[in-house]
KELOVO-600245 format. One record per atom (N, C-alpha, C): y, z, x. Coordinates in steps of 0.05 Angstrom, whole numbers, plus 5000, padded with zeros to 4 digits. Atoms other than C-alpha are relative to their C-alpha. Last residue first. Layout:
BEGIN
YZX/...
END
This chain:
BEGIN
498650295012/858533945957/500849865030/496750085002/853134455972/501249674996/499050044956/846934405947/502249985001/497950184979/846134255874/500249955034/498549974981/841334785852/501149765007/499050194977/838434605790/501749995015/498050124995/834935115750/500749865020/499149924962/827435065739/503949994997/499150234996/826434985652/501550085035/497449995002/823635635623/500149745020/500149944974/816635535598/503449885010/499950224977/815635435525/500650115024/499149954982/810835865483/501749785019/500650064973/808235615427/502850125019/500649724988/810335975352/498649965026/503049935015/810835325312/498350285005/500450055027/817635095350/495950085000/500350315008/817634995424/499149924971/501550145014/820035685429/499849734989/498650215009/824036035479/496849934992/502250265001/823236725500/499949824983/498050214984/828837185502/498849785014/501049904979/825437865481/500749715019/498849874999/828837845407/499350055041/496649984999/828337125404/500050255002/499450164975/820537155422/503050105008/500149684971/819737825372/500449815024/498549774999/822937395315/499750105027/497850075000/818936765321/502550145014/500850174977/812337055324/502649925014/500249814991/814437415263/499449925034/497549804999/817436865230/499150175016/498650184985/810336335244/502950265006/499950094974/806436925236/501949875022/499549754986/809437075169/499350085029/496850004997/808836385144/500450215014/498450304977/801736175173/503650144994/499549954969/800236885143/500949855019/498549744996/801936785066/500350075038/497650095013/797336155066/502450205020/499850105020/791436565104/503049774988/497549905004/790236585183/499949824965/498050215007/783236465198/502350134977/497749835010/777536915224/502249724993/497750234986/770336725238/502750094977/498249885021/765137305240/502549775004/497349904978/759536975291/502050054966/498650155015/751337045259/504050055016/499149965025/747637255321/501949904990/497749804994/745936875381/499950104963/499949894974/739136365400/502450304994/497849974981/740636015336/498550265021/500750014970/733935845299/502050015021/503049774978/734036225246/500249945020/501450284989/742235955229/497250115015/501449924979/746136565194/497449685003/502650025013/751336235153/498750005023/500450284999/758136385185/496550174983/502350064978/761537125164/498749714993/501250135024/768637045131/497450115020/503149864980/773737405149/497649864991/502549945018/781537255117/497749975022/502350164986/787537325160/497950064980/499250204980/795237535135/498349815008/499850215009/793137955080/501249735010/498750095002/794438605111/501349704980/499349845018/788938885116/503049864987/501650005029/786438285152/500350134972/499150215002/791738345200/499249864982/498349995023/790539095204/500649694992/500849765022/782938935219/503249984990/501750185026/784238345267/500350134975/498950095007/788838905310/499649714975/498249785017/783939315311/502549924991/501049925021/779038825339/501550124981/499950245026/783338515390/498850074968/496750035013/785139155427/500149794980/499449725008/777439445434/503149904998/501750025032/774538695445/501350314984/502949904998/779438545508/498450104968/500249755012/784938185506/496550094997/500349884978/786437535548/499650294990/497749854992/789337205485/499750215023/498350094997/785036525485/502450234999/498950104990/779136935506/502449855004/500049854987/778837475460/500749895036/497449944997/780836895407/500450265025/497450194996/774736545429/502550145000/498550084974/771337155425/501149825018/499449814989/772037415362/500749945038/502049825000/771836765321/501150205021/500049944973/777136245302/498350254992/501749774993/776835835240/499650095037/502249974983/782735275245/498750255004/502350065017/787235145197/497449945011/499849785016/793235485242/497049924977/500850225008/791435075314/499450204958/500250274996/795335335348/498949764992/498250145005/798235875307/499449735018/501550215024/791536255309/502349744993/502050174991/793736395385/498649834969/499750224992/800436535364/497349845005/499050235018/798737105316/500949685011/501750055022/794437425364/500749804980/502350204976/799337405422/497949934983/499450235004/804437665359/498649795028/501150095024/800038265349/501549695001/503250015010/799538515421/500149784972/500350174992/807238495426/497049775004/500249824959/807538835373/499949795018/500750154964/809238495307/501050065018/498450104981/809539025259/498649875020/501349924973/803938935203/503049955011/498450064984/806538955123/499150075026/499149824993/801938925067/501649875026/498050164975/797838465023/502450245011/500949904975/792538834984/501849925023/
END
């Protein structure tokens, strides 16, 4: 079932955010909040990423007395920590964004005006 997703720019904001913490179950709108995406771009992108064989799905054990319905928790498989990590990788270096290793974002470094001499 494992298949090939291009990382868009959409898909590697997705793939970074499970990259922070990669053995870590993340749910719909945690990651809706940690990539500023809304439920109609994150969803579809979950789906090929799933199709894909990159993220597995699990639903939580429904709890009677929770106040909220059961939450769908998502987590990046084997196969996907690697292809995240590369693909994450790739579309930085091709767009000239620097990586603090693991697929984080680093923040470009002020240059240092001198002043005249």
């Amino acid at each position: 079932m494992a298949g090939e997703v291009r990382v868009t720019a959409g898909v590697a904001k997705v793939l970074a955010a499970f990259l922070e913490d990669p053995a870590a179950d993340r749910y719909g709108l945690d990651l809706m909040k940690a990539t500023d995406m809304p439920s109609g771009t994150l969803y579809p992108i979950l789906a090929r990423l799933r199709d894909a064989g990159w993220v597995r799905a699990e639903w939580e054990q429904p709890d009677p007395d929770a106040s909220r319905p059961a939450r769908r928790y998502y987590r990046l498989t084997p196969e996907g920590v690697v292809v995240a990590r590369e693909g994450v990788a790739e579309l930085y270096q091709k767009l000239g964004i620097a990586t603090g290793g693991r697929g984080r974002r680093v923040a470009p470094r002020p240059s240092v005006n001198p002043g005249p001499a």
